[in-house]
C-alpha positions in Angstrom: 105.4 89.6 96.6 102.0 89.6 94.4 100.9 93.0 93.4 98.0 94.9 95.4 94.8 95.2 94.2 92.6 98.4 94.4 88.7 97.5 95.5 85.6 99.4 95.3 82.2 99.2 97.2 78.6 100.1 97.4 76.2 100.4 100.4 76.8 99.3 103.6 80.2 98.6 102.8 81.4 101.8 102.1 79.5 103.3 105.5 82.2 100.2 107.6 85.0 101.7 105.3 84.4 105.0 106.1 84.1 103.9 110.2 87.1 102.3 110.4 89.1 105.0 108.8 87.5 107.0 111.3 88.9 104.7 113.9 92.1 106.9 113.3 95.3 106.7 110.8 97.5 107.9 114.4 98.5 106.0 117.3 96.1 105.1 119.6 95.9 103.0 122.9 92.8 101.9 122.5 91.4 98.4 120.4 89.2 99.7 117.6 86.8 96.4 117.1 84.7 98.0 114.2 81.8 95.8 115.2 80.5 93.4 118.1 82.4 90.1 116.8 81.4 87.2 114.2 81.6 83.5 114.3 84.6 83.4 116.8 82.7 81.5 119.2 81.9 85.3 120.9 78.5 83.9 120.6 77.3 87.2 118.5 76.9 85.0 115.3 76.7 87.5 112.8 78.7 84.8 110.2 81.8 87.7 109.7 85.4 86.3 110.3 86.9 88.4 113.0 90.3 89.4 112.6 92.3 91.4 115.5 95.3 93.1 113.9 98.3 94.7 115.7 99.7 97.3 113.8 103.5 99.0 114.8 102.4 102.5 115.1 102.3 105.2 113.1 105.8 106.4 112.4 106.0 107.1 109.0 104.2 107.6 105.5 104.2 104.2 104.6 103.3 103.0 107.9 99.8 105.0 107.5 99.3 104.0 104.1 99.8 100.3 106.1 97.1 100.8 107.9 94.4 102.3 105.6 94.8 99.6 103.3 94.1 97.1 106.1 91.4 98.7 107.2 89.6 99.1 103.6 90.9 95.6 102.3 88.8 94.3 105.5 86.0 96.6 105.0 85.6 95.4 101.4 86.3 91.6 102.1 83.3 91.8 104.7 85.6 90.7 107.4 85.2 92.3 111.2 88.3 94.0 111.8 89.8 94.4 115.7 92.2 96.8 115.1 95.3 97.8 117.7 97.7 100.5 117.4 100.8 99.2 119.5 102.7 103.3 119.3 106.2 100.9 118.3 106.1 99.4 121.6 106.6 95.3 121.9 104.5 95.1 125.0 101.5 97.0 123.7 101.2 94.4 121.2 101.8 91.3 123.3 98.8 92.7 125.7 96.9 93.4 121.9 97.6 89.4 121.1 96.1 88.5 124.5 93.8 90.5 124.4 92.5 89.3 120.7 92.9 85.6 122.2 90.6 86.2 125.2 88.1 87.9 122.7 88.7 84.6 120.5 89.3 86.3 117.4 89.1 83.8 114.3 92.4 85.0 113.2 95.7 87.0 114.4 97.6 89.0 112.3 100.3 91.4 113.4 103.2 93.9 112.3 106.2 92.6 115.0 108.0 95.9 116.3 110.9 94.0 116.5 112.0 90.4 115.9 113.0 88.6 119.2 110.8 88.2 122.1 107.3 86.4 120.8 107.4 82.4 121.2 105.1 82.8 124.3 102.3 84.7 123.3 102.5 82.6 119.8 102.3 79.8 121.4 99.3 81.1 123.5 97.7 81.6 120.6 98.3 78.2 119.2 97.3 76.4 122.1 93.9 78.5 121.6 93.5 77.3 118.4 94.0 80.5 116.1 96.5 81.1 113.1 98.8 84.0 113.1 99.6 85.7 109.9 103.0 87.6 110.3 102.6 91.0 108.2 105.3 93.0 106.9 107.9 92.5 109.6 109.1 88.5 110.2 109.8 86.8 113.9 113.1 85.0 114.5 111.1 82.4 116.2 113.1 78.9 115.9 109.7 77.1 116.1 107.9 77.9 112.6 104.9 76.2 113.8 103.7 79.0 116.1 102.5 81.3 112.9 100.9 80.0 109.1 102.7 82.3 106.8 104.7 85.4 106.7 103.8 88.4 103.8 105.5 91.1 103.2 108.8 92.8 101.8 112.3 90.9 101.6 114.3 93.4 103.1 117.3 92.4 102.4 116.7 92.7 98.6 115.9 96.4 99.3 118.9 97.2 101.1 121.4 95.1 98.6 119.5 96.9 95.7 120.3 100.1 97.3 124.0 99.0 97.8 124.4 97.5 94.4 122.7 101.2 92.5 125.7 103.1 94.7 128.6 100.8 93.9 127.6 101.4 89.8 127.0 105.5 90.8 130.5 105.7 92.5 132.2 103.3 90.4 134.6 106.2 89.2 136.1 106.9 92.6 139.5 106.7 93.5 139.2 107.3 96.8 137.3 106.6 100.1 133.4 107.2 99.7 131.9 108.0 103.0 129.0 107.0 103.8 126.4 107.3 106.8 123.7 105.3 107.6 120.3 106.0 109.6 119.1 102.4 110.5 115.3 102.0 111.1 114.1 100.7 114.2 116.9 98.4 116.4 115.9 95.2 116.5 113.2 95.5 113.7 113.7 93.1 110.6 113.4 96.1 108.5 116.6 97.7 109.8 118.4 94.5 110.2 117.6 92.8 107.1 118.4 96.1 105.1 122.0 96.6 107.0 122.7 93.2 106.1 121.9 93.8 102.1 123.6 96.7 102.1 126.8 96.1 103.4 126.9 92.9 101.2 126.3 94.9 98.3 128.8 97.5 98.7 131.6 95.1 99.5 132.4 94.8 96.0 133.6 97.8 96.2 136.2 98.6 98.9 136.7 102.5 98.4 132.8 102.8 100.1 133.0 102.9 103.3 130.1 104.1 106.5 131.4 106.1 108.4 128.6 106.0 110.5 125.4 104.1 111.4 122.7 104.7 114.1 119.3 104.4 114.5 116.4 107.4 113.5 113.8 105.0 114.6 112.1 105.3 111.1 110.7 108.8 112.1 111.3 112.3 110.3 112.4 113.5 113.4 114.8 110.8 114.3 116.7 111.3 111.0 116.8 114.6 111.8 118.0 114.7 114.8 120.7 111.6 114.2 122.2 114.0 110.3 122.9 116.8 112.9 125.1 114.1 114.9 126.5 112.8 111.8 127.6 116.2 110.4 128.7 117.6 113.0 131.4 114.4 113.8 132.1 113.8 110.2 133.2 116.7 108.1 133.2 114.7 105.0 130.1 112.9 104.1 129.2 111.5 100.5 126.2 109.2 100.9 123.4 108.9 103.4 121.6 105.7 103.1 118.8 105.9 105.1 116.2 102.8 105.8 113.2 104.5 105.3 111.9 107.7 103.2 110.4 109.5 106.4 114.3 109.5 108.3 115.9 110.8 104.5 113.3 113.7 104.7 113.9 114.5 107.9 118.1 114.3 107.3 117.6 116.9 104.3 116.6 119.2 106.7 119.4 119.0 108.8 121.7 118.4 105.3 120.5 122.2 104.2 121.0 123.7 107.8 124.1 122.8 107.4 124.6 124.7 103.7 125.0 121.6 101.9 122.7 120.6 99.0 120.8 117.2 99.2 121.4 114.8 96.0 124.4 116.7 94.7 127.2 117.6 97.6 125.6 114.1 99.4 123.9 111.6 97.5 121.1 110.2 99.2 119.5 106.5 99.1 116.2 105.4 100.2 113.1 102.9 100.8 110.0 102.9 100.8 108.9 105.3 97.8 106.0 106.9 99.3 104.8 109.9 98.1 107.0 112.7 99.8 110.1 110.5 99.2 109.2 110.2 95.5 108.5 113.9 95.6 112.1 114.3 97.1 113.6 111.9 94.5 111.8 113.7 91.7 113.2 117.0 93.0 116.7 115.8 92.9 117.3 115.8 96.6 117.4 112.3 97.0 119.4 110.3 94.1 117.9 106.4 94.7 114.4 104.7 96.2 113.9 101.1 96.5 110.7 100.5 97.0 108.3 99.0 99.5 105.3 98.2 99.0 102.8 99.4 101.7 99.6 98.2 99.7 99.1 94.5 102.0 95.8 94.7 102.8 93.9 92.7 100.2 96.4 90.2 100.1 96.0 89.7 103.7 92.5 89.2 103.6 92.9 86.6 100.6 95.3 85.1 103.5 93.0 85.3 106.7 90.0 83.8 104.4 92.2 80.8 103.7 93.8 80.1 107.1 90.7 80.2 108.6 88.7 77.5 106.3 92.1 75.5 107.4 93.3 75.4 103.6 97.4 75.3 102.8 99.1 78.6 102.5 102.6 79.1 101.4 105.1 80.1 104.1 106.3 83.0 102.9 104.0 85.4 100.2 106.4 88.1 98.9 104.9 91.5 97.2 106.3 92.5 93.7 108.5 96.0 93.7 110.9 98.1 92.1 113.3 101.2 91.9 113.7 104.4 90.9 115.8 107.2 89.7 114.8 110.8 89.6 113.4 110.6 86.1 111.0 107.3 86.6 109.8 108.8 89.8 108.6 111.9 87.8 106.7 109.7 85.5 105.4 107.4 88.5 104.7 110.4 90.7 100.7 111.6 88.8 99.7 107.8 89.7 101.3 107.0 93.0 98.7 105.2 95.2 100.7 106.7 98.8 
């Protein structure tokens, strides 16, 4: 992945920053265009690429921060923004596609719920003549034509960095480790592609073992509500690896409702390494964060600038991250950007 950049603005830019973070950082059914179209062949003419962008929701920390720095990259790039929230449902944001091709957007970009289920609308899209820039979350479309490039995270790093930080941690053992596992959304490439690196990772050693592994649907309230399940069936827990920060925050509620102590009688793995989770990991409650890298937004607009004057882009554009441990998210916490 390249690193983010941070961008600043005078005038009249600032004033279409600060209306499309009034457009809302919370789901919303509505389309938030930000503007009355550009050179889209809308026939407004006001020179401005037009971009309509799906977003997933707003589940989580990191999801928000997602959005904002979409929605200021655009700002500050001078490109007209169409902005949908699809509230993590797949149909929301096939009607948002159709809805940006009908408007004839000059370029589609979107955050896939989950990864099955899009060769129709991407092809409708195709046949209409604009690019699609996958964000964050890839399609398993067979037919690589249908989108230009793919940015975002390689999820299954995260998840095998996780798994390869706990088999050094519980190297020691001698017996089973337990483990439990909140899984992000079903069907998402985040929760997929972070299973997959994890139980690779932790195969080298055979004495960790889950236990358990269902889905908290990246919310607080999911992994809360999903620990209480695990506790209650498995008396003897370990580890919680959990696929995002927002489901580990939530589980530490339900972990001290239940007189256990977070990062000491279970250890506790995330992603993401937003602010509340760094918090959480600086506190000693959670032991591990790989990170992810929420900060797209410039990047896309570099990306959506070059699709649309019909230059090469690279298939795949990943974003540089890293890990911590309790210690370097203390030092990292004064200067964390979400």
């Amino acid at each position: 992945m390249l690193k983010t950049g941070t961008f600043t603005r005078r005038g009249l830019g600032t004033l279409l920053a600060a209306g499309l973070l009034a457009g809302g950082l919370v789901g919303c059914a509505n389309s938030d265009t930000g503007g009355d179209g550009g050179d889209s062949g809308d026939g407004s003419g006001n020179g401005k690429i037009v971009l309509g962008f799906s977003q997933v929701g707003a589940e989580s920390g990191w999801r928000t921060a997602n959005t904002t720095s979409v929605k200021e990259a655009a700002a500050e790039a001078g490109i007209e923004l169409k902005f949908d929230d699809a509230q993590q449902k797949q149909e929301n944001q096939i009607k948002a596609i159709r809805n940006f091709i009908q408007q004839k957007v000059d370029v589609i970009a979107f955050s896939p719920v989950v990864e099955s289920g899009w060769d129709t609308v991407l092809k409708e899209a195709k046949d209409a003549d604009i690019p699609v820039i996958l964000t964050d979350r890839a399609v398993d479309s067979a037919d690589t034509s249908l989108y230009k490039t793919f940015i975002g995270s390689d999820f299954v790093k995260e998840g095998r960095l996780s798994g390869e930080w706990l088999v050094e941690e519980k190297k020691a053992a001698t017996g089973p480790v337990n483990i439990v596992e909140l899984q992000g959304t079903t069907g998402s490439a985040p929760a997929n592609d972070r299973k997959k690196g994890f139980a690779e990772a932790i195969a080298a050693n055979p004495n960790l073992k889950i236990v358990a592994s269902q889905s908290g649907d990246f919310t607080r309230a999911g992994g809360k509500q999903v620990m209480e399940q695990f506790l209650k069936a498995n008396p003897k827990i370990d580890v919680l690896f959990a696929h995002n920060d927002d489901m580990g925050l939530g589980a530490l509620e339900a972990i001290t409702a239940a007189g256990k102590v977070p990062g000491k009688d279970i250890t506790i793995i995330t992603i993401d390494a937003v602010k509340d989770g760094m918090q959480a990991l600086a506190d000693g409650k959670f032991n591990f964060i790989a990170e992810c890298s929420p900060l797209l937004g410039p990047q896309l607009m570099d990306l959506v600038k070059k699709v649309h004057a019909g230059e090469s882009v690279p298939t795949r554009v990943e974003t540089e991250e890293t890990t911590f441990t309790s210690e370097q998210a203390k030092a990292a916490l004064p200067t964390r950007k979400y």
